[in-house]
C-alpha positions as CSV (number, residue, x, y, z in Angstrom):
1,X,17.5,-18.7,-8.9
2,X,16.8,-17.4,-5.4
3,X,13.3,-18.7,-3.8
4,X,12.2,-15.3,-3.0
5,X,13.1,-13.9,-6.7
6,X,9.4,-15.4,-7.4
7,X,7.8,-16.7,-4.5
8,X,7.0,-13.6,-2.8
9,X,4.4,-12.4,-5.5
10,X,2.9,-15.9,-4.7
11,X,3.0,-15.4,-1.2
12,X,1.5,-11.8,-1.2
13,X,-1.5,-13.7,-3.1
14,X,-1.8,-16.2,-0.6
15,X,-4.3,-15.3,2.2
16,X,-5.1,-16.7,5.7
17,X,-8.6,-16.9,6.4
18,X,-9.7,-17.0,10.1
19,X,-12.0,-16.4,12.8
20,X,-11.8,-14.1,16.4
21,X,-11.7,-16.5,19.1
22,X,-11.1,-16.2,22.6
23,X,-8.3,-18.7,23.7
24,X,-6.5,-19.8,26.8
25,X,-2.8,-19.2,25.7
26,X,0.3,-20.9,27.8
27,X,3.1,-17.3,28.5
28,X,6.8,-17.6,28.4
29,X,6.9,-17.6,32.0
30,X,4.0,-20.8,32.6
31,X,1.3,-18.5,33.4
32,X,-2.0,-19.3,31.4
33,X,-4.0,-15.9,30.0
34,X,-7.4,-15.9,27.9
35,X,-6.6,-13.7,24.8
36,X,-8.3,-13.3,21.9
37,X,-6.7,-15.0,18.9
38,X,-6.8,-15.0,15.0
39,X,-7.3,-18.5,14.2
40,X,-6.8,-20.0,11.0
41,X,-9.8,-22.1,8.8
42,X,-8.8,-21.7,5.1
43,X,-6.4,-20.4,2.9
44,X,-7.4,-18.3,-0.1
45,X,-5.9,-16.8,-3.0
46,X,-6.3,-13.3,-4.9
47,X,-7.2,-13.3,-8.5
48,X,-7.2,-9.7,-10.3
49,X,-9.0,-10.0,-13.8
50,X,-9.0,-7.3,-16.5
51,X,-11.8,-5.1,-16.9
52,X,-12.4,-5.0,-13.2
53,X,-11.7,-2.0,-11.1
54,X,-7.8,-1.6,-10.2
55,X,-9.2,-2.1,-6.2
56,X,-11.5,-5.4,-7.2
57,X,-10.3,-8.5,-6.6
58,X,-11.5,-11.9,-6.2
59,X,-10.8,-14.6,-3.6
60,X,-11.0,-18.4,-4.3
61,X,-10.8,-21.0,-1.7
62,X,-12.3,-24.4,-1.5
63,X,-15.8,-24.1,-1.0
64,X,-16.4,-26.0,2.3
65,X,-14.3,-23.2,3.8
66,X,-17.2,-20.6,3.3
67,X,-20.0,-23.4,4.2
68,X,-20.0,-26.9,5.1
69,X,-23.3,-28.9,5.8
70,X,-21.8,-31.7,7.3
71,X,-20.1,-29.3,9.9
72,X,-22.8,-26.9,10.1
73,X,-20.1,-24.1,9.3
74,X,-21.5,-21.5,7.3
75,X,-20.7,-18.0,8.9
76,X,-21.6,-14.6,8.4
77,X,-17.9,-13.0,8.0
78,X,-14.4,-14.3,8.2
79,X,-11.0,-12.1,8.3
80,X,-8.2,-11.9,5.9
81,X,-4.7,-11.6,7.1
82,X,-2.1,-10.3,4.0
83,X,1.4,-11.6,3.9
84,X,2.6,-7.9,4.4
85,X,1.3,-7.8,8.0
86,X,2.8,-11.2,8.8
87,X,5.4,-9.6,11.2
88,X,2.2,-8.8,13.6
89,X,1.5,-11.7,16.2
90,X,-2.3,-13.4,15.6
91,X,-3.1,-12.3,19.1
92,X,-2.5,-8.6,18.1
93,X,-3.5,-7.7,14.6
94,X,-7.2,-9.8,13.3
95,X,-6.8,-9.2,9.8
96,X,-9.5,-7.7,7.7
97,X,-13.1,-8.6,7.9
98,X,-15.0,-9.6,4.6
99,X,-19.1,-10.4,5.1
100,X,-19.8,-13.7,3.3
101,X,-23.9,-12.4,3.5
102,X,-25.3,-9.1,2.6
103,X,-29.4,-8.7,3.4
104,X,-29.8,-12.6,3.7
105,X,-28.3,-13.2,1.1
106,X,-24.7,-15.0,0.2
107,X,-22.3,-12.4,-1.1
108,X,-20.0,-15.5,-2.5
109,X,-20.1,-17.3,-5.6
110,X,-19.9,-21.2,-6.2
111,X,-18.3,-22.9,-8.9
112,X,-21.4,-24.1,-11.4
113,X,-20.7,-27.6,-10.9
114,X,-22.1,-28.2,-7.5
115,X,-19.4,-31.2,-7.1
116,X,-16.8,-29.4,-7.5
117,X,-15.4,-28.0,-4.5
118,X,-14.0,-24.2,-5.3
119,X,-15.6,-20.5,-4.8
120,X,-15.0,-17.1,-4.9
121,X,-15.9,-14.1,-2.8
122,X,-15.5,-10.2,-4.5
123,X,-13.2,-7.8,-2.9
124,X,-13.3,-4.2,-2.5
125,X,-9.2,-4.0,-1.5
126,X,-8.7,-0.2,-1.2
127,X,-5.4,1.6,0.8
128,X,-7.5,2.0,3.4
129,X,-8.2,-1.6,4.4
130,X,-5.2,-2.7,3.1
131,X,-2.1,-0.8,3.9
132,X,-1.1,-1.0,0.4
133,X,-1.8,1.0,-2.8
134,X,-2.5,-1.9,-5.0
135,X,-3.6,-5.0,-3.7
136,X,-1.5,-7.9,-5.3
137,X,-3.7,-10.8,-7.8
138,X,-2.8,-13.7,-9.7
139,X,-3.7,-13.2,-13.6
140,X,-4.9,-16.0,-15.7
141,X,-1.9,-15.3,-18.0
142,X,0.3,-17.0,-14.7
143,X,-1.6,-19.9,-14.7
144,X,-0.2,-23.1,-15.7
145,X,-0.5,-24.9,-19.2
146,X,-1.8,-28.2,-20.1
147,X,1.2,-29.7,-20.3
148,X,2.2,-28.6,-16.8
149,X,0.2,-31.5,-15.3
150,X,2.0,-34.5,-15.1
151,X,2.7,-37.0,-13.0
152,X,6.1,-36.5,-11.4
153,X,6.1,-33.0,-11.8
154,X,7.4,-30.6,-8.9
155,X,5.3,-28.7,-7.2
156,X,5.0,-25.9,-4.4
157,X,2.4,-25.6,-2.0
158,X,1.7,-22.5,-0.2
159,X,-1.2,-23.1,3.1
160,X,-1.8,-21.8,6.7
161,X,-2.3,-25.1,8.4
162,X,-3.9,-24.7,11.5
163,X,-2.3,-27.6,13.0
164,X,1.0,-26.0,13.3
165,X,-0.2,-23.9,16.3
166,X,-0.5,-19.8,16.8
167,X,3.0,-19.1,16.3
168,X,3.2,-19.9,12.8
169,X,-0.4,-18.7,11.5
170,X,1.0,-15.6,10.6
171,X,3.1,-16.9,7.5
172,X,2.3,-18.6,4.7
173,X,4.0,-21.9,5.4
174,X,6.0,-23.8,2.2
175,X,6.2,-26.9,1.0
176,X,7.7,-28.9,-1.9
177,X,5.8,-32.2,-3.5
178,X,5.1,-33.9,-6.7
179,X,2.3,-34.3,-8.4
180,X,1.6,-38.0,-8.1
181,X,-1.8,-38.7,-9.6
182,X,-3.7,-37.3,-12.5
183,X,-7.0,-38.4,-14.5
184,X,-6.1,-40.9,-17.2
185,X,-9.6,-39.3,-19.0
186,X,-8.9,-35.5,-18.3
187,X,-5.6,-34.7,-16.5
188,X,-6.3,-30.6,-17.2
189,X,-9.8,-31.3,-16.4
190,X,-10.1,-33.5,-13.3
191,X,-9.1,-33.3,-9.7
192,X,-6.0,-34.6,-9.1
193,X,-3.3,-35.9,-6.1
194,X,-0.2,-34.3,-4.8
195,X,2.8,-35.7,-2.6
196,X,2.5,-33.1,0.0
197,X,1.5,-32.8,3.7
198,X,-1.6,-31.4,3.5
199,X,-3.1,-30.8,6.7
200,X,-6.8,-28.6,7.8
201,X,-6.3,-25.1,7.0
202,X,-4.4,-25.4,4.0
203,X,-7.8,-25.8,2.1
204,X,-7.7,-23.3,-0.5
205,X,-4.3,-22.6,-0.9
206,X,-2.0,-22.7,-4.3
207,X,-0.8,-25.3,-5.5
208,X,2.7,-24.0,-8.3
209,X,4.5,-26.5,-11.3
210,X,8.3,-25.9,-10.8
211,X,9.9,-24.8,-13.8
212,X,12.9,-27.5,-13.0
213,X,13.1,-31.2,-14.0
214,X,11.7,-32.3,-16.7
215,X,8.9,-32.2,-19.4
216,X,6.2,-34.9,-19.7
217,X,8.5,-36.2,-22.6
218,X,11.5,-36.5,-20.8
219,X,13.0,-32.7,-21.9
220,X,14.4,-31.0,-19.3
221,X,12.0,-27.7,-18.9
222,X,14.7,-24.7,-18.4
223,X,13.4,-21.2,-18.9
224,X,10.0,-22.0,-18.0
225,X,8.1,-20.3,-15.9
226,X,6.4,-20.9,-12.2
227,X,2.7,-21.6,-13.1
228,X,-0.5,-22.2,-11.1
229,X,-2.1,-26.0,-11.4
230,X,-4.7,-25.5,-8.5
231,X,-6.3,-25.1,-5.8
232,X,-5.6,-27.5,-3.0
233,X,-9.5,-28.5,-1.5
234,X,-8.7,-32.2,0.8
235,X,-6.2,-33.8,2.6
236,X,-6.6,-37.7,2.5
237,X,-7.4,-39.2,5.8
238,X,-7.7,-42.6,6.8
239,X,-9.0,-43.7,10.4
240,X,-7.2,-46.2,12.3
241,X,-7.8,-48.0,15.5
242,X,-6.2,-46.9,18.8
243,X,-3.9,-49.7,20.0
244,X,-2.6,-50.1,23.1
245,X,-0.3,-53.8,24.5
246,X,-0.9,-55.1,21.1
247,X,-4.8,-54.7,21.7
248,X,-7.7,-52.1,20.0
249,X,-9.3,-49.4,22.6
250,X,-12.5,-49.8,23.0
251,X,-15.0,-47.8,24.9
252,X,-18.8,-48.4,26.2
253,X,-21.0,-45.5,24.9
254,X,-24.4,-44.4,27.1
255,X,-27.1,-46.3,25.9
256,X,-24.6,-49.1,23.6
257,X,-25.2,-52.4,24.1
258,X,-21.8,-52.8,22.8
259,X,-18.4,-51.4,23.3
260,X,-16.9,-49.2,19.8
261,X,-13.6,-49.2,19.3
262,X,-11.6,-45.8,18.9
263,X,-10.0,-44.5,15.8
264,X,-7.8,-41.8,14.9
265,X,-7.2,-39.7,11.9
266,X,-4.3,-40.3,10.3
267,X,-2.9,-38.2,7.2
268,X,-1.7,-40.1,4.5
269,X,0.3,-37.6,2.9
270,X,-1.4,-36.8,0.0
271,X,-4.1,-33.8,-0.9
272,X,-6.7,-33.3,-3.3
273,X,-6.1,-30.6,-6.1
274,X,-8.7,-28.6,-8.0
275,X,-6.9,-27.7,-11.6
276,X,-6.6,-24.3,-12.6
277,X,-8.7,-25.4,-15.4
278,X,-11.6,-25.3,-12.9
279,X,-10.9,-22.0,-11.4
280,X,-10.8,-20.3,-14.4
281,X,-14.2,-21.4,-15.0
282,X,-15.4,-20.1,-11.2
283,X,-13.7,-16.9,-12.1
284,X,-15.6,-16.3,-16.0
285,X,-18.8,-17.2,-14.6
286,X,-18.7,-14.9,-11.0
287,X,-17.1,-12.1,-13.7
288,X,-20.1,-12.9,-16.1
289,X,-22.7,-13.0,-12.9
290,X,-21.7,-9.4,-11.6
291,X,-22.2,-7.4,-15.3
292,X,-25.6,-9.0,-15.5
């Protein structure tokens, strides 16, 4: 089976979401300009449910990517950049732009555990904004079963990692992994880890069960289908300490009486997954909260 017989469907579903900035940016020939940039700070993915309108839709991210205390990030409006218009550079096209407020008020809806890091935001995806006649959505019916989550199990990861740099924020980036942790309680139920470089600005993105390999009992699983465990909403981070002739940086802060040593992030290679049994219950109670 080829990897774009199914992964483009995926892909069109898989959204960068970004911000306008104004950016120095090195040319060709050396010469540094100030242009204004798309630049990536989530991706999200496009649900379409039934009973909604042919041009509703909903996106779910992680919810830190629409507000984050500890950051003080909680705009007004982001943009969406669609898979379709990933031939346009991020310094020419901005993507769409959805308001996360309307009259004070937030437009977007939490999942109804507050711990649990997902939301979704309602779309309005007509031609007009678009491109397209019928925006693309992921159905429940392709998400994955129970049995799906194991650990061991292949997965895909689709994400717009900011850390990759401007040329590559226009394409939903790929990447294989297992899945290499789940709750001994509630594996359907409970976050759970992924062997995959997860890196900021893949927060939000989709997280797919291979149908290859085996079964949790061993069978080899031909014939089944790509399914959707989750939403990726962390990337594990550990700090260490800046070393430098076998010795830790330090460095005397204003008004420190002593010196702190300096530590940098380091990614451990694994990222946080929200199941899709979680999603599905952001997605029945934003579809419930709009027909009150």
């Amino acid at each position: 089976m080829k990897m774009t017989a199914w992964i483009d469907a995926w892909r069109n579903a898989t959204v960068a979401i970004g911000q306008i900035y104004r950016a120095e940016v090195k040319q060709p020939d050396g010469r540094t300009v100030k242009k204004k940039l798309f630049v990536v700070v989530g991706t999200g993915v496009i649900f379409g449910l039934r009973g909604e309108p042919n041009e509703t839709r909903w996106l779910v991210t992680a919810k830190h990517v629409f507000r984050d205390p500890a950051e003080h990030w909680e705009p007004d409006r982001l943009y969406l950049r669609f898979s379709w218009c990933d031939d346009q550079p991020v310094d020419e096209y901005f993507g769409v732009p959805v308001d996360l407020r309307k009259g004070g008020r937030r437009r977007w809806i939490a999942h109804p555990d507050r711990n649990v890091d997902l939301a979704c935001l309602p779309l309005v995806l007509t031609r007009e904004r678009t491109g397209i006649a019928v925006a693309p959505g992921v159905r429940l019916g392709d998400f994955a079963s129970a049995e799906d989550i194991y650990e061991s199990a292949p997965v895909v990861v689709l994400g717009y990692p900011g850390a990759v740099g401007p040329h590559f924020w226009s394409r939903a980036i790929v990447r294989q992994g297992i899945v290499s942790w789940v709750s001994p309680a509630k594996p359907q139920a409970e976050v759970f880890l992924i062997d995959s470089n997860v890196f900021p600005g893949n927060s939000g993105g989709p997280v797919f069960k291979l149908p290859s390999g085996t079964d949790r009992q061993g069978r080899f699983a031909a014939g089944r289908k790509v399914g959707l465990l989750g939403i990726v909403t962390q990337a594990r981070i550990q700090k260490l300490p800046l070393i430098a002739g076998g010795k830790e940086l330090e460095v005397q802060l204003k008004g420190k009486k002593r010196p702190e040593t300096l530590f940098v992030p380091s990614f451990v290679g694994l990222g946080v997954v929200e199941p899709a049994f979680r999603v599905k219950q952001l997605l029945t109670a934003a579809a419930k909260s709009r027909k009150r």
